[in-house]
mmCIF file of the N, C-alpha and C atoms, coordinates in Angstrom:
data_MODEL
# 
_entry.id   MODEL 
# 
loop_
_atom_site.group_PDB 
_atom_site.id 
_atom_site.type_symbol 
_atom_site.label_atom_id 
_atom_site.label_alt_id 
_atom_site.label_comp_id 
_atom_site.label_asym_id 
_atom_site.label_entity_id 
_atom_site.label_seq_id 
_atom_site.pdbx_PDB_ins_code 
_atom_site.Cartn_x 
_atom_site.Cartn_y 
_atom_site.Cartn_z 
_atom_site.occupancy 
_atom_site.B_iso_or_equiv 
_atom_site.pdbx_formal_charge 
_atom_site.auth_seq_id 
_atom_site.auth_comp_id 
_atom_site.auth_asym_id 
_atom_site.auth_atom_id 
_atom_site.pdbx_PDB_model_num 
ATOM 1   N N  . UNK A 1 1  ? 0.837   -1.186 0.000  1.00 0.00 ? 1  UNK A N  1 
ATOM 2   C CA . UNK A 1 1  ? 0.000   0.000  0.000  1.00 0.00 ? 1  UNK A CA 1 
ATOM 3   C C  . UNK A 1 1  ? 0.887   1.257  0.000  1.00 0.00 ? 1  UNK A C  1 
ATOM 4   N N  . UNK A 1 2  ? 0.503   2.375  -0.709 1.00 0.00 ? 2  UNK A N  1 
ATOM 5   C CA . UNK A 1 2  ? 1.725   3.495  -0.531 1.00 0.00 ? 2  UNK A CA 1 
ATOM 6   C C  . UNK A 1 2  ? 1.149   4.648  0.041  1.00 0.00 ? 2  UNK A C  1 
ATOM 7   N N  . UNK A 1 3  ? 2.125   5.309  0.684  1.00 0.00 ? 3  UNK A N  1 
ATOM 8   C CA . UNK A 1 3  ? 2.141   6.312  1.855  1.00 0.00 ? 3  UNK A CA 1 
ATOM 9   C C  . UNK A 1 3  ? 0.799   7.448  1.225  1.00 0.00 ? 3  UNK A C  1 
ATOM 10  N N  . UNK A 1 4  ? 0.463   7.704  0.166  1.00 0.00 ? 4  UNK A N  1 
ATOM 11  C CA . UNK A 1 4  ? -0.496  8.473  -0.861 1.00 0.00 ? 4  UNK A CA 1 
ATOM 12  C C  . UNK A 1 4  ? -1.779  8.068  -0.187 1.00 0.00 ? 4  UNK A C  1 
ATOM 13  N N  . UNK A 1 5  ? -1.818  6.605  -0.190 1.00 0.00 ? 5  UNK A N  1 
ATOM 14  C CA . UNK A 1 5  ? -3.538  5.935  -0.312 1.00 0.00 ? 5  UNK A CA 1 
ATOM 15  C C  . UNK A 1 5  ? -3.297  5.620  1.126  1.00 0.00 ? 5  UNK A C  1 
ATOM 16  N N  . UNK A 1 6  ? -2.755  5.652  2.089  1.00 0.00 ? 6  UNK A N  1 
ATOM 17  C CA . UNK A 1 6  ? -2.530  5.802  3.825  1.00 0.00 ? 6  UNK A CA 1 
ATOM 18  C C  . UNK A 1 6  ? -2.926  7.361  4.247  1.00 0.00 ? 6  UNK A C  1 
ATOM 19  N N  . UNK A 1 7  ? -2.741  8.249  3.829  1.00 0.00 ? 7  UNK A N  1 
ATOM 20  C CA . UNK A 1 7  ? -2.499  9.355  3.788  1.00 0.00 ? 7  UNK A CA 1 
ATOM 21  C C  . UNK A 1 7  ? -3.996  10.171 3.244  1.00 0.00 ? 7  UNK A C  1 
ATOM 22  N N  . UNK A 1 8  ? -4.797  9.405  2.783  1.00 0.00 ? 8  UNK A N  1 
ATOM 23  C CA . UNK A 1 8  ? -5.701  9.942  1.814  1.00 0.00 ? 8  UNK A CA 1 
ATOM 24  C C  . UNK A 1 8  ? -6.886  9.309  2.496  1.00 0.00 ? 8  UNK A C  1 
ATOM 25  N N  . UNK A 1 9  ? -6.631  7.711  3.555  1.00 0.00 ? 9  UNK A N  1 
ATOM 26  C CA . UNK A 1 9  ? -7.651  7.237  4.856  1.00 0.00 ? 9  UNK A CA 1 
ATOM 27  C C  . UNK A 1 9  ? -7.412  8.162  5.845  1.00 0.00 ? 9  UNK A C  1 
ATOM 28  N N  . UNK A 1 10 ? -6.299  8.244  6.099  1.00 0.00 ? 10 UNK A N  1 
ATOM 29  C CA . UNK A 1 10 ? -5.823  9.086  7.737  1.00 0.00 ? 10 UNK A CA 1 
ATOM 30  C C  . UNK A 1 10 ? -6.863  10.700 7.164  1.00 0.00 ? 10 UNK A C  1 
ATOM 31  N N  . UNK A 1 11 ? -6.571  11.234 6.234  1.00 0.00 ? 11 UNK A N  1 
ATOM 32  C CA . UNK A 1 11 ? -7.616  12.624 5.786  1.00 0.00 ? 11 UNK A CA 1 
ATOM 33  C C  . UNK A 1 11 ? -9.106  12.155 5.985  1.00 0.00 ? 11 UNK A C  1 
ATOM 34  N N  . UNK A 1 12 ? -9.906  10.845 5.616  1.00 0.00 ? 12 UNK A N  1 
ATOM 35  C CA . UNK A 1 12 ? -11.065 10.884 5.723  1.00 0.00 ? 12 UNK A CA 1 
ATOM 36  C C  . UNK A 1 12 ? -11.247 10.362 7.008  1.00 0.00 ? 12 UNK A C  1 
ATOM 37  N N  . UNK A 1 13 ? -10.455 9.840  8.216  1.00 0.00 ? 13 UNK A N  1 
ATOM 38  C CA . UNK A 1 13 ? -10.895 9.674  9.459  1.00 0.00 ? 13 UNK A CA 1 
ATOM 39  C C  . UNK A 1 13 ? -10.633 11.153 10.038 1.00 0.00 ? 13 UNK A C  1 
ATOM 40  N N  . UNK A 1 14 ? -9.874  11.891 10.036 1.00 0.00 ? 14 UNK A N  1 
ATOM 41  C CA . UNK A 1 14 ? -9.160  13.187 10.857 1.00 0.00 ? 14 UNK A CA 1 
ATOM 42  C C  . UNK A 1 14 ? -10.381 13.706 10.155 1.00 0.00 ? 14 UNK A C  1 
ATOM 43  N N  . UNK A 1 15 ? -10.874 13.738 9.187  1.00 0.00 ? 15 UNK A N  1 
ATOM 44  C CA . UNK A 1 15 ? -12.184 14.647 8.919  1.00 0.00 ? 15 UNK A CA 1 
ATOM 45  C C  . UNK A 1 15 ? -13.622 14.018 9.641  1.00 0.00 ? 15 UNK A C  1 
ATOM 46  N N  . UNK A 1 16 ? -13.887 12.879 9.676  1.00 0.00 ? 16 UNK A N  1 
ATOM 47  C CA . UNK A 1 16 ? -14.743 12.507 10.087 1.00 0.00 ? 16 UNK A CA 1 
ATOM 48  C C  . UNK A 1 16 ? -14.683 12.316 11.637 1.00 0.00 ? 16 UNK A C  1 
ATOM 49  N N  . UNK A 1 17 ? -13.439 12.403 12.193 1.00 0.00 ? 17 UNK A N  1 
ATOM 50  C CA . UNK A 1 17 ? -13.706 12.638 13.857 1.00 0.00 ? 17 UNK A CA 1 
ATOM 51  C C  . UNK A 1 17 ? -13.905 13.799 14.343 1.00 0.00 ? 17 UNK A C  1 
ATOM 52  N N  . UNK A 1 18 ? -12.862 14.595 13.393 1.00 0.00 ? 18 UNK A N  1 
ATOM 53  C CA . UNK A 1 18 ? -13.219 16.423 13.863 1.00 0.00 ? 18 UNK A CA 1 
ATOM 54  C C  . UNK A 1 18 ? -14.090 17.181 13.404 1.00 0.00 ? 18 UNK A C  1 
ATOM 55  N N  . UNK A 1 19 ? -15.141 16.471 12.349 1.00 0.00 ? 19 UNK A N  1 
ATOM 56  C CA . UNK A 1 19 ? -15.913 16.826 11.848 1.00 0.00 ? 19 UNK A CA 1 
ATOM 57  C C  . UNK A 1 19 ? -16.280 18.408 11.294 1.00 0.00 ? 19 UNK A C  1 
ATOM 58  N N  . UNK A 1 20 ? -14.902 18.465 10.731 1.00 0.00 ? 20 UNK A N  1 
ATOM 59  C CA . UNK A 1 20 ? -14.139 19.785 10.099 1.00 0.00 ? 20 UNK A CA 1 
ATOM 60  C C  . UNK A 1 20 ? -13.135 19.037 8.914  1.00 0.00 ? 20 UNK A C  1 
ATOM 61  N N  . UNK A 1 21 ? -12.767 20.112 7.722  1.00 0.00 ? 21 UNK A N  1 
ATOM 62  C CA . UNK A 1 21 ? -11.588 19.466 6.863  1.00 0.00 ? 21 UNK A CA 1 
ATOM 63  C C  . UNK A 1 21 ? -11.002 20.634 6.841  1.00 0.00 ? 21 UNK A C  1 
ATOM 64  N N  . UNK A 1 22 ? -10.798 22.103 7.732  1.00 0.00 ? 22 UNK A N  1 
ATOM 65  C CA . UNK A 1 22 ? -10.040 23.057 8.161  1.00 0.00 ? 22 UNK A CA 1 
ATOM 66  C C  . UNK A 1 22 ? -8.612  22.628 8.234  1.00 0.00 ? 22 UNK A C  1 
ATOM 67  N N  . UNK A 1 23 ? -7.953  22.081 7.869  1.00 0.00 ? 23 UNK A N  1 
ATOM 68  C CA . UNK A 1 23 ? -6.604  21.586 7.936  1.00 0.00 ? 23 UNK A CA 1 
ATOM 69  C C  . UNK A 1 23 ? -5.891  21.563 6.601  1.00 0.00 ? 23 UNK A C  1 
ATOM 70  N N  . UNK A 1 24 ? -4.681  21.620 6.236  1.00 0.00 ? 24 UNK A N  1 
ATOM 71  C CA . UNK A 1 24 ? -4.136  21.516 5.193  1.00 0.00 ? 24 UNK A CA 1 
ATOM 72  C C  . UNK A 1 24 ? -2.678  19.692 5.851  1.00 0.00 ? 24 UNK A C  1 
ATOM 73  N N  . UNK A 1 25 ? -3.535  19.041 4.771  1.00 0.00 ? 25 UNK A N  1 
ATOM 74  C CA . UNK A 1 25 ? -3.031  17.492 5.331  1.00 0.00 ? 25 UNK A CA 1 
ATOM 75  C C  . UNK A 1 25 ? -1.699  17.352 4.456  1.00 0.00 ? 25 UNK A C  1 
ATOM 76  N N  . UNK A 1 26 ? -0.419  17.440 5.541  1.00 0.00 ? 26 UNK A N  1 
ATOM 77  C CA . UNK A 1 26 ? 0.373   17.259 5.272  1.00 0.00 ? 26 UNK A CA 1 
ATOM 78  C C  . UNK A 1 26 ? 0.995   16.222 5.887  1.00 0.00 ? 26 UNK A C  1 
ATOM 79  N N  . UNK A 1 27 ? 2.284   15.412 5.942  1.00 0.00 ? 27 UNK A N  1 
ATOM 80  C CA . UNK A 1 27 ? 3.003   14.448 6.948  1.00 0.00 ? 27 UNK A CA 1 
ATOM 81  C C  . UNK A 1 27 ? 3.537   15.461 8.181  1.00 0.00 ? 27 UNK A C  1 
ATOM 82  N N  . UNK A 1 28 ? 3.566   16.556 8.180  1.00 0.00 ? 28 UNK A N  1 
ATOM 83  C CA . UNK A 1 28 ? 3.976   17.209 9.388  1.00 0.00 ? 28 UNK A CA 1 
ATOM 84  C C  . UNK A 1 28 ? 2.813   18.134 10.317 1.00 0.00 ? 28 UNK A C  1 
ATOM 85  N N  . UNK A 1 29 ? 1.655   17.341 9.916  1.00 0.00 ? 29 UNK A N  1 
ATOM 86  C CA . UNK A 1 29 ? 0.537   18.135 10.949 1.00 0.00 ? 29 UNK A CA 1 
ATOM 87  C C  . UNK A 1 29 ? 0.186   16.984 11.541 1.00 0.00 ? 29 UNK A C  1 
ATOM 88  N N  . UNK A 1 30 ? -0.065  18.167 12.849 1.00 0.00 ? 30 UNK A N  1 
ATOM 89  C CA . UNK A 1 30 ? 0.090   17.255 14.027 1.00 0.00 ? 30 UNK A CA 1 
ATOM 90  C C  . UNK A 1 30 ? -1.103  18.141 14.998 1.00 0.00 ? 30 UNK A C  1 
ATOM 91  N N  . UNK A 1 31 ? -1.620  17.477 16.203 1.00 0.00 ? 31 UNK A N  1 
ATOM 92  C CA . UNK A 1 31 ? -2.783  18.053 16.840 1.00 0.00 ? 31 UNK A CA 1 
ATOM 93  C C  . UNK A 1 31 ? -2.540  19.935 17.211 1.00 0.00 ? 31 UNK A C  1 
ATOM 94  N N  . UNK A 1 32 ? -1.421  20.001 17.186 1.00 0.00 ? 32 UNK A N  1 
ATOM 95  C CA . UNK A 1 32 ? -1.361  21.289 18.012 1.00 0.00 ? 32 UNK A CA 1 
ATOM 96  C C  . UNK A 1 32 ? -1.684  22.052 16.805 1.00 0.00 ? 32 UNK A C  1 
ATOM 97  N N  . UNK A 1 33 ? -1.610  22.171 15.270 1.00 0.00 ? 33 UNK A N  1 
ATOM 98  C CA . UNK A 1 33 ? -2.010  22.650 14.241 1.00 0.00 ? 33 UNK A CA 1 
ATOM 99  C C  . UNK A 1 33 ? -3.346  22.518 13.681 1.00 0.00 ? 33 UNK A C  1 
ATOM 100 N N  . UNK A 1 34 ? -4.156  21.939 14.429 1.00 0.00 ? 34 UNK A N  1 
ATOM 101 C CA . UNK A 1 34 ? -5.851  21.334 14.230 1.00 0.00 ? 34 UNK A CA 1 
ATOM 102 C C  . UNK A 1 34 ? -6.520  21.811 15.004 1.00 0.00 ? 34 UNK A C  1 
ATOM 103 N N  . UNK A 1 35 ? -7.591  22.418 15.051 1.00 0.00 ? 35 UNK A N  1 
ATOM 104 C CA . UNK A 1 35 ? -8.958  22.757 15.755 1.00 0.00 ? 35 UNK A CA 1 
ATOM 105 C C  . UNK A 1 35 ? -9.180  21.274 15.979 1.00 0.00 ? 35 UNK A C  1 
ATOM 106 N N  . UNK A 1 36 ? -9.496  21.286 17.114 1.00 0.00 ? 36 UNK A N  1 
ATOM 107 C CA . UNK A 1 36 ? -10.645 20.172 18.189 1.00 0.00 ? 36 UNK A CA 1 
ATOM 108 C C  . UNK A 1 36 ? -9.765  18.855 18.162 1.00 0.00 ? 36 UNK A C  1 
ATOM 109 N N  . UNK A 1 37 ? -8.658  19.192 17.833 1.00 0.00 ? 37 UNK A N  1 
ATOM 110 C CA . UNK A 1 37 ? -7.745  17.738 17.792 1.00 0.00 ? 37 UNK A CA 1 
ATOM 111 C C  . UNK A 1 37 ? -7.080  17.506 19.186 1.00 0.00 ? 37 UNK A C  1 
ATOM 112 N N  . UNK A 1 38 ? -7.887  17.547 19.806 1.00 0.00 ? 38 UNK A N  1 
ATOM 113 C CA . UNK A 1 38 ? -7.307  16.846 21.921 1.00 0.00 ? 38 UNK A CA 1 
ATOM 114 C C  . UNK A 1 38 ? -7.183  15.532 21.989 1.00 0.00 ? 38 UNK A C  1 
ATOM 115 N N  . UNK A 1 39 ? -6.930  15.427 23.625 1.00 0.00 ? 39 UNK A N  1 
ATOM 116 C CA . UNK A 1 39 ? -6.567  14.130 23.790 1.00 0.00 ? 39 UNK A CA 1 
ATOM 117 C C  . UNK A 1 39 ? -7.598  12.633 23.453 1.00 0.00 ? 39 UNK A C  1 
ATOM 118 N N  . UNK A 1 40 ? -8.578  12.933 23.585 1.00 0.00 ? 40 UNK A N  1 
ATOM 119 C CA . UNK A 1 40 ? -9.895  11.982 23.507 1.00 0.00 ? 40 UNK A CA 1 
ATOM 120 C C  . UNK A 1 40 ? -10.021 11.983 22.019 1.00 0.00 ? 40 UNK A C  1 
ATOM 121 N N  . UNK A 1 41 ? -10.022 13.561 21.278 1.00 0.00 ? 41 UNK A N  1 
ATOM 122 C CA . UNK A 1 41 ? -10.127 12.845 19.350 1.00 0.00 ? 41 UNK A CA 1 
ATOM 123 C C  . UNK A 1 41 ? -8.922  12.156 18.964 1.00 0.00 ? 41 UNK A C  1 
ATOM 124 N N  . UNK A 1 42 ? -7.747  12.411 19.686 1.00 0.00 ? 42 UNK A N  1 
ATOM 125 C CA . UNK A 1 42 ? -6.426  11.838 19.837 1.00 0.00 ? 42 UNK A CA 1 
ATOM 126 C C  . UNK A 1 42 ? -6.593  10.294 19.375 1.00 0.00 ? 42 UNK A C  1 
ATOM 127 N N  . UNK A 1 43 ? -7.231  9.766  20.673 1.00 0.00 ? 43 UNK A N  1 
ATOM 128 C CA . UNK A 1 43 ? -7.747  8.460  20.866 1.00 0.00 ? 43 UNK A CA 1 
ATOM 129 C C  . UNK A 1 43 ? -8.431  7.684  20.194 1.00 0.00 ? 43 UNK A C  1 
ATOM 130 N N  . UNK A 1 44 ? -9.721  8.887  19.488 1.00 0.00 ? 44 UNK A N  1 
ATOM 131 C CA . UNK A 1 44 ? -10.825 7.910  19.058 1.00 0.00 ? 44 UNK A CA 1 
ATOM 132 C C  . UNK A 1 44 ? -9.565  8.283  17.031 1.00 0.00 ? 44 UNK A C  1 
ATOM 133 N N  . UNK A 1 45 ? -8.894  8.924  16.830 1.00 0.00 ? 45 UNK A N  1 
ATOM 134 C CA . UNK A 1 45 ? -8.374  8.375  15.443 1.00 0.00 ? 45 UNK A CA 1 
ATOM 135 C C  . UNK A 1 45 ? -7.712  7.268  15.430 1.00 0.00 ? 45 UNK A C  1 
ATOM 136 N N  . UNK A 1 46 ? -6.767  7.621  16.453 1.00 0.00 ? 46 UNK A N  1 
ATOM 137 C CA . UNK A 1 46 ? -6.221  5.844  16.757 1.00 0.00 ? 46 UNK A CA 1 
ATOM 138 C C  . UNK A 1 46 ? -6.730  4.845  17.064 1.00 0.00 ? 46 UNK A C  1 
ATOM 139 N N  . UNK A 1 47 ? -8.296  4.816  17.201 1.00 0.00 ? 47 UNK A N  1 
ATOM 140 C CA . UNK A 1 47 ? -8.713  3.821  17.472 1.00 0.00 ? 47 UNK A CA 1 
ATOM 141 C C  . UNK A 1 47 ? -9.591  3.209  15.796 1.00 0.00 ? 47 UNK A C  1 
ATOM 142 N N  . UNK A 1 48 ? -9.684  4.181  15.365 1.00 0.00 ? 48 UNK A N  1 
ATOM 143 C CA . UNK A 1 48 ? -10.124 4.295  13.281 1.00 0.00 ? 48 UNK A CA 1 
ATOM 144 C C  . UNK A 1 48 ? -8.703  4.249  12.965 1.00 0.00 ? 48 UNK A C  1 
ATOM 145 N N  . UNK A 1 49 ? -7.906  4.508  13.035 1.00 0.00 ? 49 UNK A N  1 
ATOM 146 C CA . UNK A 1 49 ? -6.817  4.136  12.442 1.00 0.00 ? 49 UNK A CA 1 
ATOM 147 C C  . UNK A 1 49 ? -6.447  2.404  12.288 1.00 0.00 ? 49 UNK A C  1 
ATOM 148 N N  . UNK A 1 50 ? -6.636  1.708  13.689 1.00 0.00 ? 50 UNK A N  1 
ATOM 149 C CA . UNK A 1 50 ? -6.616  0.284  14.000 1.00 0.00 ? 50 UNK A CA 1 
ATOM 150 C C  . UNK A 1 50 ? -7.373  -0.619 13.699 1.00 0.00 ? 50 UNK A C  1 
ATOM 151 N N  . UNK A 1 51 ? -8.551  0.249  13.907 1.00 0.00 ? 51 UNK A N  1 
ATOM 152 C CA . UNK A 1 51 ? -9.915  -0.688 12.605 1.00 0.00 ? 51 UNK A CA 1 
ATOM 153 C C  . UNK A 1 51 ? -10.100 -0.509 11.616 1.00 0.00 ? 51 UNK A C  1 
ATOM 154 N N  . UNK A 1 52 ? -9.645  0.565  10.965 1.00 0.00 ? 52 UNK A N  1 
ATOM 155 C CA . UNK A 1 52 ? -9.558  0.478  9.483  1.00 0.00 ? 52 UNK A CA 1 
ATOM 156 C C  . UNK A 1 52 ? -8.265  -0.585 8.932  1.00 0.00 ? 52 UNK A C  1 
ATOM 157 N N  . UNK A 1 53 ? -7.227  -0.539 9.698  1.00 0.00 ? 53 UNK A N  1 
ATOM 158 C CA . UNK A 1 53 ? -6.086  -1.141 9.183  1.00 0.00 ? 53 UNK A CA 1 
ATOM 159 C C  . UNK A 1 53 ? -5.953  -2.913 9.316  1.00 0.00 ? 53 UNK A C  1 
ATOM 160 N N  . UNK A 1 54 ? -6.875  -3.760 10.997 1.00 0.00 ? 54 UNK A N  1 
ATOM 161 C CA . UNK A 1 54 ? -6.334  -4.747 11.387 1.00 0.00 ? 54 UNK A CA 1 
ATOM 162 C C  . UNK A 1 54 ? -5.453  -4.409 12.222 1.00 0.00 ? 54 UNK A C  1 
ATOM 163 N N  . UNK A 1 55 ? -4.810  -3.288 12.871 1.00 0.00 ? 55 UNK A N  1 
ATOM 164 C CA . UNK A 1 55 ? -3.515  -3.405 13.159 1.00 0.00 ? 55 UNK A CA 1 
ATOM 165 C C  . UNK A 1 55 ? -3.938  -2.637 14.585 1.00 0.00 ? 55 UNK A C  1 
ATOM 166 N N  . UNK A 1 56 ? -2.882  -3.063 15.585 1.00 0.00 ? 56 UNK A N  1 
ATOM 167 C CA . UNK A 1 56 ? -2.948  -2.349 17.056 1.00 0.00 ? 56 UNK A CA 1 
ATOM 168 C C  . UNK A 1 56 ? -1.939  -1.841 16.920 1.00 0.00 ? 56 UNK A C  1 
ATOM 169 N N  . UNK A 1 57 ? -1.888  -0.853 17.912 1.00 0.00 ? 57 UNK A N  1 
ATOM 170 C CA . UNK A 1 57 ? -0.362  -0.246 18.099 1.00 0.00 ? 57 UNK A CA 1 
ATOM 171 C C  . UNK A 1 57 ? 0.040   -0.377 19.305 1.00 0.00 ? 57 UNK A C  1 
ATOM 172 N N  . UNK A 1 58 ? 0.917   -0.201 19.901 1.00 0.00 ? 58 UNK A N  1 
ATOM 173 C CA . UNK A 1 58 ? 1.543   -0.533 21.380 1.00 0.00 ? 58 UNK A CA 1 
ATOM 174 C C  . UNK A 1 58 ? 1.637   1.136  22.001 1.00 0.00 ? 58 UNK A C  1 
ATOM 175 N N  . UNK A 1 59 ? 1.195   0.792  23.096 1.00 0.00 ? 59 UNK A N  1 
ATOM 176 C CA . UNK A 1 59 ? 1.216   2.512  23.671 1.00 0.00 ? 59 UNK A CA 1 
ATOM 177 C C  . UNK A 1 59 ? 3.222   3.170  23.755 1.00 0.00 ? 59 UNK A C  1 
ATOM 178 N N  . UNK A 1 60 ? 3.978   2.338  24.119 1.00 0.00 ? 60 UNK A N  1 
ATOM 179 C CA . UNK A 1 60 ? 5.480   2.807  23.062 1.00 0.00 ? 60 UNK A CA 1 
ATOM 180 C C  . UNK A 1 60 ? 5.294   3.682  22.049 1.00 0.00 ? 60 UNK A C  1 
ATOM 181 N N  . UNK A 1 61 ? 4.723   3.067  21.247 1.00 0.00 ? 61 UNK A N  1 
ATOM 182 C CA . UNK A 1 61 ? 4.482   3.333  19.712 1.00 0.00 ? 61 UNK A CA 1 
ATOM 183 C C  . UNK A 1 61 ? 3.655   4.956  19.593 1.00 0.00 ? 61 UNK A C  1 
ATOM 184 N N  . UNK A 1 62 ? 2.918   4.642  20.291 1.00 0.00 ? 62 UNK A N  1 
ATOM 185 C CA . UNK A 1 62 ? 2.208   6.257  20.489 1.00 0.00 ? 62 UNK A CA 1 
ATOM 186 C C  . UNK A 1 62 ? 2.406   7.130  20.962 1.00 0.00 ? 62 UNK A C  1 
ATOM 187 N N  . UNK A 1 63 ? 3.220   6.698  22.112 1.00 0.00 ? 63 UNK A N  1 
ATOM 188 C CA . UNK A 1 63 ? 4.107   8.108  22.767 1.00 0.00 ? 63 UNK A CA 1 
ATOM 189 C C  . UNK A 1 63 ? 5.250   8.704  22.065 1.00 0.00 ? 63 UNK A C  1 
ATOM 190 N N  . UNK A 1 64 ? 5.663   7.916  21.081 1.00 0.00 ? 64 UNK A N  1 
ATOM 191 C CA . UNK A 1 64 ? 6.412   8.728  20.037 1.00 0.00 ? 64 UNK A CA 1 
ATOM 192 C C  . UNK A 1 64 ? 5.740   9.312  18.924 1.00 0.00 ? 64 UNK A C  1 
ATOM 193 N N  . UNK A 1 65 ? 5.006   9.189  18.515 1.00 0.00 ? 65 UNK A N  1 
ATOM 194 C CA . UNK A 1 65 ? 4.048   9.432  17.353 1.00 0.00 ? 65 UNK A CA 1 
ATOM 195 C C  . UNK A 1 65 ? 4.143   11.645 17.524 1.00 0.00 ? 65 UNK A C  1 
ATOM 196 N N  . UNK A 1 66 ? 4.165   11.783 16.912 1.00 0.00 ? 66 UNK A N  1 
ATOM 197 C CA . UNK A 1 66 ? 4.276   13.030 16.913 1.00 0.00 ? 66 UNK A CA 1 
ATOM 198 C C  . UNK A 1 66 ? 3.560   14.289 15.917 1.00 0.00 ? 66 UNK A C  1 
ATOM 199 N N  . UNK A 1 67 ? 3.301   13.343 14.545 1.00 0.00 ? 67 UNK A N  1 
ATOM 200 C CA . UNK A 1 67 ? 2.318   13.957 13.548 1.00 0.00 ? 67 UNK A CA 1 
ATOM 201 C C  . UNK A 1 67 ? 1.827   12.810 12.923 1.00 0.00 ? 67 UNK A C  1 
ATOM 202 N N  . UNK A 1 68 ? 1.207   13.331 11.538 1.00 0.00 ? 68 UNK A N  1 
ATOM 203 C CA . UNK A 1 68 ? 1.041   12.851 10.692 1.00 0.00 ? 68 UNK A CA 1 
ATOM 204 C C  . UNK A 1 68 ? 1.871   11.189 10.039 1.00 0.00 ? 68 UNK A C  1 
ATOM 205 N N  . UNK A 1 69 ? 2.742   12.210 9.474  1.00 0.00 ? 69 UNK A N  1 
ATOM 206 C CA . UNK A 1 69 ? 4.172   11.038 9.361  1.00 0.00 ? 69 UNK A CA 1 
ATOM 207 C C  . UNK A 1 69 ? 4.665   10.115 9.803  1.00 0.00 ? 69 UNK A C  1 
ATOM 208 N N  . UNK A 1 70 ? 4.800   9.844  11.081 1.00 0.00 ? 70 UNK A N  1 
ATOM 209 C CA . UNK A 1 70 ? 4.977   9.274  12.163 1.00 0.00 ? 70 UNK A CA 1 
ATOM 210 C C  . UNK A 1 70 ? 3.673   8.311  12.338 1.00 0.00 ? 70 UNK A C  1 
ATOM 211 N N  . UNK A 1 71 ? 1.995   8.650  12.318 1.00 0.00 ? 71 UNK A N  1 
ATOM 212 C CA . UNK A 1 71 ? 1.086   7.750  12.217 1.00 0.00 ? 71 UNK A CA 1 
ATOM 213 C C  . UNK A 1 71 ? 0.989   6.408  10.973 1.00 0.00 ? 71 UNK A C  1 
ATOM 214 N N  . UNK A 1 72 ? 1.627   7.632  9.645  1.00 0.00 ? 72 UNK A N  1 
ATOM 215 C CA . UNK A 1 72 ? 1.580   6.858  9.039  1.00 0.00 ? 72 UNK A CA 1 
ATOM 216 C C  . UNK A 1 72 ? 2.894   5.787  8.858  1.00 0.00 ? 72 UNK A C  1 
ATOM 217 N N  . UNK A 1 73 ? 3.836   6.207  9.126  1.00 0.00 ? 73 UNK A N  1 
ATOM 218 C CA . UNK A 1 73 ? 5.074   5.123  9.279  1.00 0.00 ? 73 UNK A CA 1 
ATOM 219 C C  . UNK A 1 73 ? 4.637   3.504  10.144 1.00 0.00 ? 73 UNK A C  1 
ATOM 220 N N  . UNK A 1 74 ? 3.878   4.496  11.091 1.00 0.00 ? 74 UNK A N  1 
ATOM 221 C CA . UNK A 1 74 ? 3.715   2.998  12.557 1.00 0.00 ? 74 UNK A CA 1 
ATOM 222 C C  . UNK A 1 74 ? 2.525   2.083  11.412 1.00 0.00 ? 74 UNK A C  1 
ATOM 223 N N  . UNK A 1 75 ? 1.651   2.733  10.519 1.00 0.00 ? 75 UNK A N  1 
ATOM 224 C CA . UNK A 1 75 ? 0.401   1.955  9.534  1.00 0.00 ? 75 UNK A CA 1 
ATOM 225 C C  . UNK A 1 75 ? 1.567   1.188  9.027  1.00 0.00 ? 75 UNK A C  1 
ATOM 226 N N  . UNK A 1 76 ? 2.171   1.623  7.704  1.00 0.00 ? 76 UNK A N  1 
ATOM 227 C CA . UNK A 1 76 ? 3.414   1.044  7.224  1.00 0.00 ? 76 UNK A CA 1 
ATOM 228 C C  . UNK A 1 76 ? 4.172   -0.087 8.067  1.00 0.00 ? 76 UNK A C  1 
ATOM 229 N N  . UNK A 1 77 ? 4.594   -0.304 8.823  1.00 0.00 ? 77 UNK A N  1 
ATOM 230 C CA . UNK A 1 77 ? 5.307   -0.935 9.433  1.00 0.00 ? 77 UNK A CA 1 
ATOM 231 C C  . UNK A 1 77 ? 4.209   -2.003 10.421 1.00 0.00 ? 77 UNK A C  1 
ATOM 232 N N  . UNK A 1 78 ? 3.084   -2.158 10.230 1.00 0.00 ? 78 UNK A N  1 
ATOM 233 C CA . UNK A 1 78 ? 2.243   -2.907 10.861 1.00 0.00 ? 78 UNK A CA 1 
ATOM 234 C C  . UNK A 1 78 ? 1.386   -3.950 9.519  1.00 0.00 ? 78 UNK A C  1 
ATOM 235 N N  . UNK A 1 79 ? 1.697   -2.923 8.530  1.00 0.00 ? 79 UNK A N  1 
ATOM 236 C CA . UNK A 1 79 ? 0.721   -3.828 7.274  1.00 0.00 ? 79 UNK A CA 1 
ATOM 237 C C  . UNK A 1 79 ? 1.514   -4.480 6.205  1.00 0.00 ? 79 UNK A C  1 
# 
């Protein structure tokens, strides 16, 4: 799967949790650059991120996570 069509799910969940598309979706946006992107929408993308994919992540894994890029690397490296 390539980072494009990862990148293009992660845009229709981050839109459909914040229920806004006010963002310009790049690999380097990250919550502090998003309206309504806190700790709980935090949660519930990573939790659409894991059911869309099959894949869990290890809370390790998330405490490094830092944007975009970084979500999608840990997808990559799980699928």
């Amino acid at each position: 799967m390539q980072r494009s069509e990862i990148m293009d799910q992660i845009r229709k969940i981050l839109i459909s949790v914040l229920n806004h598309e006010n963002f310009e979706m790049t690999e380097s946006l990250s919550a502090t650059d998003t309206d309504g992107w806190d700790s709980l929408t935090h949660m519930m993308i990573v939790s659409e991120v894991e059911k869309t994919y099959g894949i869990a992540f290890k809370l390790k894994e998330l405490n490094k996570m830092r944007n975009v890029g970084d979500l999608i690397d840990l997808v990559v490296s799980k699928i």
